[in-house]
C-alpha positions as CSV (number, residue, x, y, z in Angstrom):
1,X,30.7,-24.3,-14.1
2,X,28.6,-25.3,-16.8
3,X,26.0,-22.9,-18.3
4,X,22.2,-23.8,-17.6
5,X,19.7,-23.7,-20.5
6,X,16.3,-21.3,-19.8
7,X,14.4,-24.7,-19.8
8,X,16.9,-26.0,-16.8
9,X,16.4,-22.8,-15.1
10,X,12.5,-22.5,-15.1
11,X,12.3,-26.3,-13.9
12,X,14.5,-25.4,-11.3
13,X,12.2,-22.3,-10.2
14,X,9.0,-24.5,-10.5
15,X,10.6,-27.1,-7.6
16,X,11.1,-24.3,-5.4
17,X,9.1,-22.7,-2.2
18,X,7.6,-19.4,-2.3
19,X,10.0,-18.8,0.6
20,X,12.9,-19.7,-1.4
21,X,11.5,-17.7,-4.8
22,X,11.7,-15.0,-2.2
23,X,15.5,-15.6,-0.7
24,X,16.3,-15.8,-4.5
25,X,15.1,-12.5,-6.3
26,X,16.7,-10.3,-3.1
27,X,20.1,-12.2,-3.9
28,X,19.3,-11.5,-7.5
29,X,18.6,-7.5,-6.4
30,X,21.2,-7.3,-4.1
31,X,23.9,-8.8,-6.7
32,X,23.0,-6.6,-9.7
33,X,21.5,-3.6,-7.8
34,X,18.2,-3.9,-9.6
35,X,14.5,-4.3,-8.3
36,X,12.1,-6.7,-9.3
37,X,9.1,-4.3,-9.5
38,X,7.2,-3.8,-12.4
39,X,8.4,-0.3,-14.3
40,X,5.1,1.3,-14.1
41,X,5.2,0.3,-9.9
42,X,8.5,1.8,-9.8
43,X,8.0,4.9,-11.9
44,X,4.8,5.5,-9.5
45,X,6.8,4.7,-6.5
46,X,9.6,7.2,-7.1
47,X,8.0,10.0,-6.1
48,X,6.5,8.5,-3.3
49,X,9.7,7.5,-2.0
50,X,11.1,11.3,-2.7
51,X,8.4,12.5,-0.4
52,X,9.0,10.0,2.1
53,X,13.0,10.9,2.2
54,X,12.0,14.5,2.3
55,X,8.6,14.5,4.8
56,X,7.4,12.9,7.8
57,X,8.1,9.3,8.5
58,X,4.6,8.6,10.0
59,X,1.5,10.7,8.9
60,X,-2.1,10.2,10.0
61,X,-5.3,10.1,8.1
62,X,-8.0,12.3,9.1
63,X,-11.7,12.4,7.6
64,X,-13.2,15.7,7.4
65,X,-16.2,15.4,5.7
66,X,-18.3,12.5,4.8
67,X,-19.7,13.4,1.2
68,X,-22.8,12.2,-0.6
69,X,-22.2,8.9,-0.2
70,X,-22.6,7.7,3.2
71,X,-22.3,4.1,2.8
72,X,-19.6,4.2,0.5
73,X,-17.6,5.8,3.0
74,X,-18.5,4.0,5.6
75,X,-17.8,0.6,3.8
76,X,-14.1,2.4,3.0
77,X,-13.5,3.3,6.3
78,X,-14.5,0.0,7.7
79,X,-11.6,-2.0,4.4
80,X,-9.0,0.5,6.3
81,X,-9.6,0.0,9.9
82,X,-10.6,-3.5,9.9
83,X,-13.5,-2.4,12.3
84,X,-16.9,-3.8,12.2
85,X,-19.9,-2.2,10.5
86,X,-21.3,0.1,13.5
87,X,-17.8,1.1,15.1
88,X,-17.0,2.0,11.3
89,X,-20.5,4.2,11.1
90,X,-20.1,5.6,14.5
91,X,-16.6,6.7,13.0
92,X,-17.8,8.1,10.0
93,X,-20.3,10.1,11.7
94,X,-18.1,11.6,14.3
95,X,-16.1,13.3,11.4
96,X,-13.8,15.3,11.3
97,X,-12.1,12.7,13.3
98,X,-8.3,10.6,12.6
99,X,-9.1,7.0,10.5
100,X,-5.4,5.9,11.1
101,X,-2.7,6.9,13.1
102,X,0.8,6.5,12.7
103,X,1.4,5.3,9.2
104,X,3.5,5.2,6.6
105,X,2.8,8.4,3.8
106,X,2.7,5.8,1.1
107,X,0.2,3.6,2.9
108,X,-1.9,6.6,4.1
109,X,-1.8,8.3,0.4
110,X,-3.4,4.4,-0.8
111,X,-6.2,5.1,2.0
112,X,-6.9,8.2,0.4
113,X,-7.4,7.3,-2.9
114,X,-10.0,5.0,-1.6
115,X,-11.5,7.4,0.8
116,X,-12.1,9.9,-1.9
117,X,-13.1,7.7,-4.8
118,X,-16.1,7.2,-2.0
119,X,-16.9,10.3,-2.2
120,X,-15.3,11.6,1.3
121,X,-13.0,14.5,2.0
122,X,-9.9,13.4,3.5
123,X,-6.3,14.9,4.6
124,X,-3.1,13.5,5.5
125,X,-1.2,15.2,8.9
């Protein structure tokens, strides 16, 4: 088989789909038993996935207390949920109360971050 320059290689990649971009880097992973995240993503990930292997396969996000910032929190909890502006509110005010149910840790530890950098007190069950 003759050996492709970069050059043929990149044109190659540029003519394809996103699906088959896709198809190709888990080939690529699966063949050299590499990932294709970033090393920062994966050095942050590692512990996630540690906990993950060692706790609770689904957690839930409960707000305890709402903070100084009201609408910051409310505008957070309405990103996560996906609820509108007044179901949101009427959320926020019933605190403590669950925000999601039924999640992954990872996903529930990335609503957290964005939770508290509202200004809200939040804890994962």
């Amino acid at each position: 088989m003759a050996k492709l320059t970069k050059e043929e290689i990149i044109a190659s990649l540029k003519e394809m789909t996103v699906v088959e971009l896709n198809d190709l880097v888990k080939a690529v992973e699966e063949e050299f038993g590499v990932t294709a995240a970033a090393p920062v993503a994966a050095a942050a990930a590692a512990p996630a996935e540690e906990e993950v292997a060692k706790g609770p396969s689904e957690v839930s996000l409960v707000l305890k207390a709402v903070g100084m910032q009201k609408v910051a929190v409310i505008k957070a909890v309405q990103a996560i949920t996906g609820l509108g502006l007044m179901d949101a509110k009427k959320l926020v005010d019933g605190a403590p109360c669950n925000i999601k149910e039924k999640i992954s840790p990872v996903e529930a530890e990335e609503h957290k971050k964005a939770l508290v950098a509202a200004g809200a007190e939040v804890e994962i069950k």
